[in-house]
N, C-alpha and C positions, 0 to 999 in steps of 0.2 A: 111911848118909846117906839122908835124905827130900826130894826135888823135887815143890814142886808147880807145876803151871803155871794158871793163875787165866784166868777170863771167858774161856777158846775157845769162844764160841758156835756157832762154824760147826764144831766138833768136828771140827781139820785137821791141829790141832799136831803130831800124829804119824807125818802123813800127810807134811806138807812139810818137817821134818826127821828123823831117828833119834833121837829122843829115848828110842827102848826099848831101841836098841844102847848108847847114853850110858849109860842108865842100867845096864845089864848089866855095860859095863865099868868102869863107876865100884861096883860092888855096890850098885846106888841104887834103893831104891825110890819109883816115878814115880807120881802121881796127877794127874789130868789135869780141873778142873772145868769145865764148861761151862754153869751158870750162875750168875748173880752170888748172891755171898755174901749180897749188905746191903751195910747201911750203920752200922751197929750195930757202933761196936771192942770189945763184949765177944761177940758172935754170931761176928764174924769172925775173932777172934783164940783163939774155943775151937777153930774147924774148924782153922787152918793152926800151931796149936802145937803144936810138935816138927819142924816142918819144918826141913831145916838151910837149901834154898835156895829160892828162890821167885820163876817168873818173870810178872812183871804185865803186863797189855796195855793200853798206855798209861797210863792217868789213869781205866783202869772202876774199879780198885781201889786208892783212898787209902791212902799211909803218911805219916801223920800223927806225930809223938813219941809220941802215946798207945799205939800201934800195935808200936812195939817196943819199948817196956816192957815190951809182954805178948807179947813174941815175942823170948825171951830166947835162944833153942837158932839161933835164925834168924842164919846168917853172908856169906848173898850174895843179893842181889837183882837182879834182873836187869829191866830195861824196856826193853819196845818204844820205839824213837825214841831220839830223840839226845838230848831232854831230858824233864822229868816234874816239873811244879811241882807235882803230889801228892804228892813225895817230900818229905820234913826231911831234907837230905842232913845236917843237922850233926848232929842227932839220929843217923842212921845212923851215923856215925863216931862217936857217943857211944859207941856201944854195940857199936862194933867189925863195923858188918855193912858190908862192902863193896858197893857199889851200881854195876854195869853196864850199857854201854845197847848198842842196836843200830843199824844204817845202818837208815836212812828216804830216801824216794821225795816231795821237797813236790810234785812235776807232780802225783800225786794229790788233794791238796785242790784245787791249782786246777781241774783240770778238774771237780770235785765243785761247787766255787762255780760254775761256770758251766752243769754242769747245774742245779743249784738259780735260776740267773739265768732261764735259756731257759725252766724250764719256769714261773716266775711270769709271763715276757713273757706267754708263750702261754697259759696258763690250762690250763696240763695238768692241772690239782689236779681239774678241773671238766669239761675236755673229754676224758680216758682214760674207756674205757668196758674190761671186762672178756670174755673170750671164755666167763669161768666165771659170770657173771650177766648172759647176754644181753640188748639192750637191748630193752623192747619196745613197740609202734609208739607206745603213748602217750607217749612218752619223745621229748624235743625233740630234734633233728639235733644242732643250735649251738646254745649259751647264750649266749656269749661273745664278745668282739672280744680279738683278742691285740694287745701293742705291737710294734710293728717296734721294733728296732735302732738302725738305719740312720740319725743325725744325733741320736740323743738322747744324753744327758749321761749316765756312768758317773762317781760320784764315790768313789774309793778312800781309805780310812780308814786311812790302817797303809802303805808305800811302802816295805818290805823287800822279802823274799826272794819270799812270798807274794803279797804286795800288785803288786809289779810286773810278776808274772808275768801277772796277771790282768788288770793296766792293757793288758799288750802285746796279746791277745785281743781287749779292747775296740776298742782302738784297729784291728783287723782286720775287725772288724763298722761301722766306720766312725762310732762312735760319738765326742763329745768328750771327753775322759778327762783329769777334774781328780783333785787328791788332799790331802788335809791328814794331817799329824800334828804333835805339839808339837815335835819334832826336827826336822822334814823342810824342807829346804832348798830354793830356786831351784835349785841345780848340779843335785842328787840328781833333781828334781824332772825336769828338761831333760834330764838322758841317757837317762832313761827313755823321754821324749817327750809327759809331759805338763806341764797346768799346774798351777802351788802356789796355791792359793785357803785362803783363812780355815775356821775351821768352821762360820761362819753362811751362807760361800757355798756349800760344798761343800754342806748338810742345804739349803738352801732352793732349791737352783736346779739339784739333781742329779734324773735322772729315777729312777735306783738307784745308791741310794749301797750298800758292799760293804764290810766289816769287816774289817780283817788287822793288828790287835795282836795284842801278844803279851801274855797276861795277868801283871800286875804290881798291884805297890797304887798305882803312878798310874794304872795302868788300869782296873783295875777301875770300875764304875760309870762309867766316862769321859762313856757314851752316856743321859742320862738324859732329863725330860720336859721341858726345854728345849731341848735340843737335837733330841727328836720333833717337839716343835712349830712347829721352823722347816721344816719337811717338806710336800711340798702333798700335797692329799688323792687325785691321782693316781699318786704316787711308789712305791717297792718298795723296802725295806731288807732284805740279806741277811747273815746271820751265819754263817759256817762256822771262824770261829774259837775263841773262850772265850765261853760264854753270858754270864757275868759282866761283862764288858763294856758289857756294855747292861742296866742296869737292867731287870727282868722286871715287876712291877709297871710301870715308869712306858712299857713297852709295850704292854703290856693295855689301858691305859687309854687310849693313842693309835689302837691299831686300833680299839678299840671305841667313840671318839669321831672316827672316820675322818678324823684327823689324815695318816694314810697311807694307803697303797693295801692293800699286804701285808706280812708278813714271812717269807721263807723262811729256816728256822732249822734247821739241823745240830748243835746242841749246846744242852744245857740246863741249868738250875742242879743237877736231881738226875735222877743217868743212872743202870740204865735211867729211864725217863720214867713216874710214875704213872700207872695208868690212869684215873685223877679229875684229873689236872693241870690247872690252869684253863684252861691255853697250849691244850688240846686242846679247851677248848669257846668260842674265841675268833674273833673272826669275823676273817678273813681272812689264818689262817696256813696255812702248807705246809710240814710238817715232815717232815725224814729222820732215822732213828734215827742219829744219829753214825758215817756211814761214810762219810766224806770220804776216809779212809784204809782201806779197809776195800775191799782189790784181792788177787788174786791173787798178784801179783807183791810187794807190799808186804807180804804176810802171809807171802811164801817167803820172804824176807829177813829179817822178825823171826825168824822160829822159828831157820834156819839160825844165824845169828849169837846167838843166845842160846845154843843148843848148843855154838857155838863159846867163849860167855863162859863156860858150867859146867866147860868141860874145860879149859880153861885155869887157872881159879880154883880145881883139882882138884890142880893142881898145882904150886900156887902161883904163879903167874906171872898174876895176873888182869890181863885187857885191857879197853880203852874203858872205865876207869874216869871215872866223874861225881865232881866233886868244887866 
């Protein structure tokens, strides 16, 4: 048997579960990559063919139908999280490959949204200074004004699991916390403790509006250049959900016609992030490379529990199976 474990860039996996004892006692040989394959299904399916199991971290590396056609020997797959809309789950049960997932930590992404919130308020993008490129005296104190909190409008996009975790924080900073989604109701809206507003009130009269769909084909593209342009040119839009979501083009073209203020964005159309990406020479973004999820404690729990999907699946009794 061949395990590979895909994208450990912080080079841990072996560190926070036994995945060498796994494999000893399974007679398995473990390979372990830490950087991304591509994006390429004929680059990445020469490297991981012959593998029997293979465990992916999150959504860095696509299984697509293409993907296991030409990953024929491959019988269990295993993802980080509870779900993975990079998988063809029906594709995988074409082809007989069992597909596993792991317990996931959402308190992560929120707190990730609201560091990515706090540091657009404040202009940390422009005010961190480095202790390894000191500053020197020709170098301004202050650039910036940052925005207080304290009575501005937070308007939440998405009012699940995510989204009202994030509403409740707002609402702690004493901010007014509306939210829209096409499902979301008055009730839902009220136990939370905020208000239900349309989506031309939430973009036109939110000081930061905050993204928490779940990506689908109604959602995709949901956020496009009508809905940037109801947005004032002091405003902040943050993304830590699916980049997809928001049209990428039709926000280019809104910061760069300062339609809005900023965008701070945790996720992209193509991860890792090019180092020519237009997003990166766009005036007024603040990006984090996609670790919204990306904790300690979140990463002890994927490995752990993957571990636990291979030995189980070893002998025949697989668990958390996706379906």
């Amino acid at each position: 048997m061949r395990i590979a474990i895909l994208d450990d860039y912080q080079n841990v996996a072996t560190d926070l579960a036994d995945f060498e004892g796994l494999a000893t006692e399974l007679n398995a040989e473990l390979t372990v990559f830490t950087e991304h394959l591509g994006h390429d299904d004929a680059t990445v399916c020469a490297v991981l063919k012959g593998f029997d199991v293979i465990v992916a971290m999150r959504e860095r590396t696509p299984f697509p139908a293409s993907r296991f056609e030409l990953l024929p020997q491959l019988k269990l797959l295993v993802t980080t999280g509870r779900r993975n809309g990079a998988i063809d789950l029906e594709a995988a049960a074409a082809h007989g490959v069992v597909v596993s997932h792991t317990g996931y930590v959402p308190t992560d992404a929120v707190e990730h949204t609201w560091a990515l919130i706090l540091a657009a308020a404040r202009r940390l993008d422009v005010e961190l200074f480095s202790s390894q490129n000191p500053r020197s005296e020709a170098e301004p104190w202050q650039t910036s004004f940052g925005m207080g909190l304290s009575g501005k409008t937070l308007g939440v996009y998405g009012l699940g699991n995510l989204g009202s975790k994030v509403a409740k924080v707002g609402l702690a900073f004493g901010m007014r916390v509306i939210a829209y989604s096409q499902n979301l109701t008055k009730a839902r809206a009220t136990e939370v403790g905020v208000e239900l507003v349309s989506e031309a009130e939430l973009f036109a009269t939110s000081d930061i509006v905050t993204v928490h769909l779940k990506l689908s084909e109604r959602s995709t593209g949901v956020i496009g250049a009508k809905q940037l342009a109801w947005m004032r040119p002091e405003s902040i839009l943050v993304n830590t959900s699916r980049s997809r979501i928001v049209q990428t083009d039709a926000l280019i073209a809104a910061l760069e016609n300062e339609l809005l203020y900023l965008a701070a964005l945790d996720v992209f159309d193509t991860e890792p992030l090019p180092a020519n990406d237009r997003l990166l020479n766009t005036r007024g973004v603040i990006a984090t490379p996609h670790i919204g999820y990306v904790t300690i404690e979140q990463f002890s729990m994927f490995y752990r529990d993957a571990a636990e999907d291979i030995r189980a699946w070893a002998t025949d009794s697989p668990i958390r199976v996706l379906s």
